[in-house]
C-alpha positions, 0 to 999 in steps of 0.5 A: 718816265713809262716811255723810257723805261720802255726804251730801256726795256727794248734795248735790254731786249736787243743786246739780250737777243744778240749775246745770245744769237747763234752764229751762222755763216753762209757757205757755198759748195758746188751743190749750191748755198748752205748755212752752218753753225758750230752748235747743235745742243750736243757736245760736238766738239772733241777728237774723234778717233778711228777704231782701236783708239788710234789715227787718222783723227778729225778734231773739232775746235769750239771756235770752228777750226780744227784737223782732219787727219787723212787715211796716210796720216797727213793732217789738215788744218780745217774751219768746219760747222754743221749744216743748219737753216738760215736761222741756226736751226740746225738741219738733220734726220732723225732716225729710231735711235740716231740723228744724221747731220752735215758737217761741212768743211775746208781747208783753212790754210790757203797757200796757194791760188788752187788751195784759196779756190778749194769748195767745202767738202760734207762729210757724214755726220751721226749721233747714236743715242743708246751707244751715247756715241758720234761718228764722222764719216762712220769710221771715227767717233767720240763718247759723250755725255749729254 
């Protein structure tokens, strides 16, 4: 009786830990071979907007899709995630009062041989904790709360 409770313990233990893993995926840019992820224990998810409130916008999706609005006003579809180690650990540097990570992205609509071909782009990546505030690219943010 005690050797399959153990068993049914283990599998408990491995369906647990697999609900509950993050999802990271392999990326390769031409620096070279990243691993992101779509979750750094803060709400990234959202629109952020440029000052004023106003467009161009980047809007971040939960499932790792979303838009990048570029400085004409012409939107992009995009799959995107943040730079993390090869366990999910997400990757940053933390300064006095902010966190700078990587958000890497690309092109999610691949009409064409040269659009399939496109690398992922990083884009600057920040947390201000006083101001509760994110910026990407330092020109478009969003509040939060956390």
């Amino acid at each position: 009786m005690t050797r399959y409770k153990n068993i049914f313990i283990a599998i408990v233990m491995l369906l647990t830990i697999n609900i509950f893993a993050q999802k990271i995926e392999k990326i390769t840019s031409k620096d070279g071979t990243h691993y992101i992820t779509k979750n750094i224990d803060y709400p990234i998810t959202g629109t952020y907007l440029s000052k004023g409130g106003s467009e161009p916008i980047v809007q971040l999706n939960p499932d790792g899709t979303g838009i990048f609005q570029l400085d004409d006003l012409s939107k992009t579809t995009m799959v995107w995630g943040m730079e993390c180690f090869e366990d999910g650990t997400p990757k940053y540097q933390k300064g006095f009062n902010y966190a700078v990570y990587s958000l890497w992205y690309k092109n999610k609509e691949a009409n064409s041989e040269i659009e399939a071909k496109e690398e992922w782009t990083y884009a600057h990546f920040s947390i201000h904790f006083e101001k509760n505030k994110m910026f990407i690219l330092g020109e478009r943010s969003k509040d939060y709360i956390k």
